[in-house]
C-alpha positions as CSV (number, residue, x, y, z in Angstrom):
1,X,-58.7,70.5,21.3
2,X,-60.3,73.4,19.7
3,X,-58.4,76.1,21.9
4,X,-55.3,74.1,20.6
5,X,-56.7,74.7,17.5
6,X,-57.5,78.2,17.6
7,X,-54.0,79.3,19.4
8,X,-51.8,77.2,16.4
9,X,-54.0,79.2,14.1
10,X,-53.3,82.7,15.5
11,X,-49.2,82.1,16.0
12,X,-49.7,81.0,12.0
13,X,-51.1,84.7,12.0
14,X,-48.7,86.4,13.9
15,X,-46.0,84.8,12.2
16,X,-47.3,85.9,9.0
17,X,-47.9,89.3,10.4
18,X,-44.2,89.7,11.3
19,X,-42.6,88.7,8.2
20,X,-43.9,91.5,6.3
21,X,-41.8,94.6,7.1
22,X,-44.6,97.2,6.1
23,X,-46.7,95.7,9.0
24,X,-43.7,96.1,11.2
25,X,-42.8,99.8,9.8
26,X,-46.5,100.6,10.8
27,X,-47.9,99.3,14.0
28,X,-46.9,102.5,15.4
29,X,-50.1,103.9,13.6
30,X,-52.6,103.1,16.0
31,X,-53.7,106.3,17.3
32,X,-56.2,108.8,16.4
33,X,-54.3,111.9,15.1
34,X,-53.5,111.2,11.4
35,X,-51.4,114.1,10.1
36,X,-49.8,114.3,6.1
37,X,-47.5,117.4,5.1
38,X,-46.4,118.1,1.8
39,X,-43.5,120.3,0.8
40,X,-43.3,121.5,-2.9
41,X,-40.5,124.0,-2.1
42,X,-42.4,126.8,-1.2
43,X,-45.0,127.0,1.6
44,X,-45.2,123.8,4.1
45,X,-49.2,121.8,3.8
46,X,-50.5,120.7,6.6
47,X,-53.6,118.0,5.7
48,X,-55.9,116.0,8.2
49,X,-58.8,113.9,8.1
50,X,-61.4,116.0,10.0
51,X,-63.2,113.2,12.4
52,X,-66.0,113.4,15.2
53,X,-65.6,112.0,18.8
54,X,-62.3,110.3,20.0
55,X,-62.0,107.2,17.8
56,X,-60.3,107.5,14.2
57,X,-62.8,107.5,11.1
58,X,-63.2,105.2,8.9
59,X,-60.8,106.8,6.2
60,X,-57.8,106.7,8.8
61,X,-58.2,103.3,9.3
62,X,-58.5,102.7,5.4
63,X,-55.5,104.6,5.0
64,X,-53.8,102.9,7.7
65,X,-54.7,99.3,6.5
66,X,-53.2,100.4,2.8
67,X,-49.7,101.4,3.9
68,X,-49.5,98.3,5.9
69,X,-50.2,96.2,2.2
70,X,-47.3,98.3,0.5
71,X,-44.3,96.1,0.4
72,X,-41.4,97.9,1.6
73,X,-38.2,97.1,0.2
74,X,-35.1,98.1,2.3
75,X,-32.7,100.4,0.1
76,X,-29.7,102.6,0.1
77,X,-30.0,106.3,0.9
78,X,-30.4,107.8,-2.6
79,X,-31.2,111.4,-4.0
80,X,-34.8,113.0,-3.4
81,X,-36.5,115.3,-5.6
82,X,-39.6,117.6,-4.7
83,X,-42.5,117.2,-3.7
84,X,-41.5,115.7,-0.3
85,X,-44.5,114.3,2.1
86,X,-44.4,113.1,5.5
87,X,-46.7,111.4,7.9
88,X,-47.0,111.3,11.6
89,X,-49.5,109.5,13.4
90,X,-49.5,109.4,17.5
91,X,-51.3,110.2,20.6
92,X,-51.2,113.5,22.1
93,X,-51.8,111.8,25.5
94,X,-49.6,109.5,25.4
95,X,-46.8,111.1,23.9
96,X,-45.6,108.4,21.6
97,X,-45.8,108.8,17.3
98,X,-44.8,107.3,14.0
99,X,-43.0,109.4,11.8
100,X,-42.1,108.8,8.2
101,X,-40.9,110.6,5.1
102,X,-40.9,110.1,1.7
103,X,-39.9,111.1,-1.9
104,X,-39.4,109.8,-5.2
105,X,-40.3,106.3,-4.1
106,X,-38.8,105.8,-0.9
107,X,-39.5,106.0,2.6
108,X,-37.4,107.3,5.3
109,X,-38.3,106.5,9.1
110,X,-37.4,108.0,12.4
111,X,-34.2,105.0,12.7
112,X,-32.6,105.9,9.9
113,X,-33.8,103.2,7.7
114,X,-34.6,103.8,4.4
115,X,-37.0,101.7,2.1
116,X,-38.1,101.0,-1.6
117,X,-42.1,102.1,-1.5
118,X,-44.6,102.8,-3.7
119,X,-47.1,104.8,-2.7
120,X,-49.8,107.8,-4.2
121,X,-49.7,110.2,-1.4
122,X,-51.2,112.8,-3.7
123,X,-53.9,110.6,-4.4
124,X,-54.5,109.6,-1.1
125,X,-55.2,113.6,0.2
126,X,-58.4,113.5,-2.5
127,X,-58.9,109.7,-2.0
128,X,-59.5,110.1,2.2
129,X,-60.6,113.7,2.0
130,X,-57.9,114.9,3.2
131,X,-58.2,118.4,4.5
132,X,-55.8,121.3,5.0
133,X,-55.5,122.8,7.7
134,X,-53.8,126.2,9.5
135,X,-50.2,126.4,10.5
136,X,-47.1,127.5,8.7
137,X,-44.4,124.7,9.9
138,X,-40.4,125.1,8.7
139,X,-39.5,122.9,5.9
140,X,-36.6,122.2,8.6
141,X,-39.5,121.1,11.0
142,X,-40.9,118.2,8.9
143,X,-41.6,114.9,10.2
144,X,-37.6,112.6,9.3
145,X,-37.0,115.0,6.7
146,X,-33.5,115.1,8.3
147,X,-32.8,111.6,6.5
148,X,-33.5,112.8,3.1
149,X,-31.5,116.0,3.1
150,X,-28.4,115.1,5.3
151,X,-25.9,112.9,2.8
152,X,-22.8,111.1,3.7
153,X,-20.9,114.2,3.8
154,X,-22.9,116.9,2.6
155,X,-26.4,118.6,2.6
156,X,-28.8,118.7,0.0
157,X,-28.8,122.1,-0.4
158,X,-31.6,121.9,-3.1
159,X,-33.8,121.4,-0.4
160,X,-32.8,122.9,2.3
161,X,-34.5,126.9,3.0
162,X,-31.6,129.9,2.6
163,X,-31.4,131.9,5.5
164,X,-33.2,135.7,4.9
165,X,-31.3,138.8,6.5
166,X,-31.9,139.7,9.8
167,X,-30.8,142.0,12.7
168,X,-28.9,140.5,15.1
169,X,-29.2,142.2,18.4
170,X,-26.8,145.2,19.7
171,X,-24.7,144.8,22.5
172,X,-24.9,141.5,23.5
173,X,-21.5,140.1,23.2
174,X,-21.1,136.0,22.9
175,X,-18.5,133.4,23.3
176,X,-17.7,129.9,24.6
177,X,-17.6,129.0,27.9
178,X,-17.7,125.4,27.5
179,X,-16.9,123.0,24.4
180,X,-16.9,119.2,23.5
181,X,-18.1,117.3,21.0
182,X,-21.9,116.7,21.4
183,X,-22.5,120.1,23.2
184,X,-21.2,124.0,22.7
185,X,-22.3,126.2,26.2
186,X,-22.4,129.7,25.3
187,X,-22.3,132.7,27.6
188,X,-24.3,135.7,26.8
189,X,-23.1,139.0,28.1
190,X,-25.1,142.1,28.0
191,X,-23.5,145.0,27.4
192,X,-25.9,147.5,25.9
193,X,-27.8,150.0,28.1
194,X,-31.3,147.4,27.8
195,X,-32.1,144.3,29.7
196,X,-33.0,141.4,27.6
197,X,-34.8,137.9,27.6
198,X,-33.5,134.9,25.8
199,X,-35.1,131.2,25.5
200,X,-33.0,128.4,26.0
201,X,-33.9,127.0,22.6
202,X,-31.6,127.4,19.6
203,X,-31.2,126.7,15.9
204,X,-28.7,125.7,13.5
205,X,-27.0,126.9,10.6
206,X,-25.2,125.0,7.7
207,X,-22.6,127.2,5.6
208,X,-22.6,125.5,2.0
209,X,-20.8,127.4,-0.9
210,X,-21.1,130.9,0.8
211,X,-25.1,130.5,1.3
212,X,-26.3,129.8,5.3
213,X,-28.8,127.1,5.6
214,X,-31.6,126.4,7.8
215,X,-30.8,122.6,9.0
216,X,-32.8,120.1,10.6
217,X,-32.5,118.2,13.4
218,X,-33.2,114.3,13.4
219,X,-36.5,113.2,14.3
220,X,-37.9,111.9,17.6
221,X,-35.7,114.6,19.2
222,X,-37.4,115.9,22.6
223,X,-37.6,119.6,22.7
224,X,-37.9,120.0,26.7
225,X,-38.9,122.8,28.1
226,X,-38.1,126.2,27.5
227,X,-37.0,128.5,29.7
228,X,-37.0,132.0,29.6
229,X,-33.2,133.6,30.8
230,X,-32.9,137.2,31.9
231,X,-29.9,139.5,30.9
232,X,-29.7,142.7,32.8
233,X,-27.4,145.2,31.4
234,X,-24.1,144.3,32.7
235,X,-25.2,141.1,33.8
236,X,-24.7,137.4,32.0
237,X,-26.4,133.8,31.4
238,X,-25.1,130.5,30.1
239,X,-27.2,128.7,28.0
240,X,-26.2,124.6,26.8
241,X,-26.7,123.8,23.1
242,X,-26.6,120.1,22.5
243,X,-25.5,119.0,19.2
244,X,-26.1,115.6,19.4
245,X,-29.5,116.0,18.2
246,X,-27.9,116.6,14.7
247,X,-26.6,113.4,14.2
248,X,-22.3,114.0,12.9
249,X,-22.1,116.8,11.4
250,X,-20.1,117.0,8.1
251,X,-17.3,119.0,7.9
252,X,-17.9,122.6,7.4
253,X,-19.0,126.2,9.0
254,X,-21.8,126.3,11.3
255,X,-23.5,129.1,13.4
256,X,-25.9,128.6,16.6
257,X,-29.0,130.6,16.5
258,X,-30.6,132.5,19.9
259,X,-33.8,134.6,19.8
260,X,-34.2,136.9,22.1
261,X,-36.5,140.0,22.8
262,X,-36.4,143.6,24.7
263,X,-38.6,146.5,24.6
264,X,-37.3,147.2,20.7
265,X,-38.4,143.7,19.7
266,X,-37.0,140.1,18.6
267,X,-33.0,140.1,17.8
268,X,-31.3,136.8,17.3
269,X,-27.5,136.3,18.0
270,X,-25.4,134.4,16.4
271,X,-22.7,131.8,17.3
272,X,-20.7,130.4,14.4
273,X,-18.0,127.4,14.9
274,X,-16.3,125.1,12.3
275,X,-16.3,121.5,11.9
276,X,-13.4,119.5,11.3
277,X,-13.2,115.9,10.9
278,X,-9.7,114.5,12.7
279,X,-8.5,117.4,13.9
C-alpha cells in the first residue's frame, strides 16, 4: 500500500514537473560547465562561476533552480535591443549543451522557439559571483544569437559586426565547381609563384545596403573537423561549403570566406554569390 502510495505521489510530481515549460526549456542544465556572455556592442564577455573539484557549486545550482521558476511564455519573434546575453551549459565529455539567448525580455533557444521571460541576468553575474574570464569570442559566435538577428526576410543589421578591410590573397583564382541549394563546392586554383595552405572551414557574408556583414550560423551546428588542404603553385583543391547550417537565407548578396596562409602570412579569399527567391 505505501509503495502505491509513494509511486501516485511522484507521477503527481512529474506531472506537475512537465506542465511548466521553464522546467522543460531547462533540464538540459545539468552539467557542470555554467557559461554567461554578454554582448553590449563592443567587446564579447565571457563570465563563469569559478568552482573546485568536478561537481557544480552551489551558486550553479541556485542559478539553475531560478531559471527553472521563471515562467516562460511562448511569443512571436520580435525586435532585440542591446545588451544581448546568452547561456550555455553542457558537458565537455559528453558533448551535449543547452544553449539560450536572450534580450529585451525574451528568450531564444537552439529550436527556434522564442519565449516571454523575465529575467535579471545582470544581476545574476554580481548575485552568483560571476567571474570573467579570457577569450575574445565573435559576436557572430554567441550561443542562438542567430534567432535574434536573422528576421523573416532580413538581418538585423544593428547588431550584426561590419566587416574591416583586408587583403585577400594574390594569385589564387576561385570559382564553382559544384552548386545546389544547401551546398556551394568551390575550387581553389593556385596560380602565383607560392604554395599555400587552406582549412576547410569557411565563413559567411551578408551584403545589406552596400555594408558586408559578419553572419551567424544557427546554433547546435557541428563544426567537424578541419582539415588542412595544400595548393602547390599550379596545383588545385576543392573544398564543400554547406549552407544549410544558415538556415534560408533571405534574398540578397552573399560572399564565402577561406583563410589561408603561406610564408607571407594569413590571406582570405573571397567567394561572393546572390540569393534569389523563385528564380
Amino acid at each position: 500500500m505505501k509503495k502505491a502510495i509513494f509511486a501516485l505521489m511522484a507521477a503527481v510530481l512529474m506531472l506537475g514537473s512537465c506542465g511548466n515549460k521553464n522546467n522543460m526549456l531547462f533540464d538540459r542544465m545539468q552539467a557542470d560547465e555554467l557559461y554567461l556572455y554578454r554582448y553590449d556592442g563592443g567587446e564579447v564577455e565571457v563570465y563563469r562561476i569559478v568552482t573546485t573539484g568536478t561537481h557544480r557549486s552551489v551558486k550553479e545550482e541556485r542559478m539553475v533552480q531560478t531559471l527553472r521558476r521563471i515562467h516562460a511564455e511562448p511569443a512571436s519573434a520580435t525586435s532585440a535591443e542591446f545588451p544581448i546575453y546568452a547561456v550555455s551549459s553542457g558537458s565537455s565529455e559528453e558533448g551535449e549543451w543547452f544553449r539560450a539567448a536572450w534580450s529585451d525580455g525574451y528568450l531564444y533557444t537552439a529550436d527556434g522557439a522564442v519565449y516571454e521571460f523575465d529575467y535579471n541576468f545582470e544581476k545574476a553575474i554580481r548575485t552568483y559571483d560571476f567571474v570573467k574570464q579570457r577569450g575574445d569570442p565573435l559576436p557572430e559566435t554567441l550561443p542562438c544569437v542567430y534567432y535574434i538577428v536573422r528576421g523573416d526576410d532580413s538581418w538585423d543589421t544593428d547588431l550584426l559586426r561590419e566587416v574591416s578591410k583586408s587583403s585577400p590573397a594574390e594569385g589564387m583564382g576561385v570559382s564553382v565547381a559544384e552548386r545546389t541549394e544547401e551546398q556551394i563546392v568551390l575550387k581553389l586554383v593556385n596560380h602565383g609563384t607560392e604554395p599555400w595552405e587552406y582549412f576547410s572551414r569557411y565563413t559567411l557574408h551578408g551584403n545589406v545596403d552596400g555594408i558586408w556583414y559578419h553572419l551567424p550560423a544557427m546554433p547546435e551546428q557541428t563544426e567537424g573537423e578541419i582539415a588542412v588542404l595544400e595548393i602547390p603553385v599550379g596545383s588545385s583543391a576543392e573544398i564543400p561549403c554547406d549552407l544549410s547550417g544558415y538556415g534560408d537565407l533571405p534574398e540578397g548578396d552573399y560572399r564565402l570566406v577561406l583563410e589561408g596562409t603561406n610564408d607571407g602570412g594569413g590571406r582570405e579569399i573571397y567567394f561572393e554569390f546572390k540569393v534569389s527567391k523563385g528564380k
